[in-house]
N, C-alpha and C positions, 0 to 999 in steps of 0.2 A: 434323447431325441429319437424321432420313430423313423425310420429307414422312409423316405420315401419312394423308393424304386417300386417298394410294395404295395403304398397307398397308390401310387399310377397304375400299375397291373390290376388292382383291384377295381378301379375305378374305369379303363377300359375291357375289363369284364364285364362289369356292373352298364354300361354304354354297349358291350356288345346283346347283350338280353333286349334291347329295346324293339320295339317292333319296327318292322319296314316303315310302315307310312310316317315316323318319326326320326327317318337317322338323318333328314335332314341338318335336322340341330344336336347332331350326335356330339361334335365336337363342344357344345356348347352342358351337354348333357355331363358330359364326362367330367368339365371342369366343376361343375353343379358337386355332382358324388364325391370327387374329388375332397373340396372344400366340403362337403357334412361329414366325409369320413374322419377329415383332419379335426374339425372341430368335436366331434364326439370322442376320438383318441385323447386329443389333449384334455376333455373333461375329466378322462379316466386318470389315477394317482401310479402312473406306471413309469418306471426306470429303464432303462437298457441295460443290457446283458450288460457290459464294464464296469456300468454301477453294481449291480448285483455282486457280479462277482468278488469287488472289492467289496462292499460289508461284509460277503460271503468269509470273505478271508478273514477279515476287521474279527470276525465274531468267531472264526474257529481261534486265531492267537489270544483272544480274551478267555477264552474255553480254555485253552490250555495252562492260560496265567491260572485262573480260578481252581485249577484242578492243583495246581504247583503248591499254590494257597492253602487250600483245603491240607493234602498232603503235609505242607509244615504246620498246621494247625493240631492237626490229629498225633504227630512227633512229639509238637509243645506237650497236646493234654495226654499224652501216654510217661513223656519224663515226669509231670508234676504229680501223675497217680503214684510213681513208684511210692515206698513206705518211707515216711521220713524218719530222721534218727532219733530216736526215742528223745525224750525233754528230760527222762532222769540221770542226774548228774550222775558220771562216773565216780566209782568209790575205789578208794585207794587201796591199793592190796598191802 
């Protein structure tokens, strides 16, 4: 969810730019910007920092799982390369 403390600042900024012979309906102006600011945010496909942060995390411990992975995979295919024991029977001495 988008902070709205900064949608309001923005929006009595965006109201303070108005010209004099206008600020009569300034209050009326502001809630105008206000609501297009909100409705163009929420078009946008955008998360809050908390979200972020947790896939942020979600996706370094999968990183680490994958690397753990890889690492016993490379152990597997380094025992199975050793040379296996030859197929000819031993001969009696």
């Amino acid at each position: 969810m988008i902070d709205l403390t900064h949608i309001d600042e923005l929006a009595r900024r965006l109201s303070g730019l108005v010209p004099p012979g206008l600020r009569e309906s300034r209050e009326e102006l502001q809630e105008n910007f206000k609501a297009v600011l909100q409705s163009g945010l929420a078009k946008l496909d955008l998360v809050t920092r908390e979200e972020f942060d947790v896939q942020r995390a979600v996706l370094l411990r999968t990183r680490e799982k994958l690397e753990a992975l890889e690492a016993q995979v490379r152990q597997l295919e380094a025992g199975n390369a050793a040379p296996a024991p030859s197929d000819t029977p031993a001969q009696p001495h």
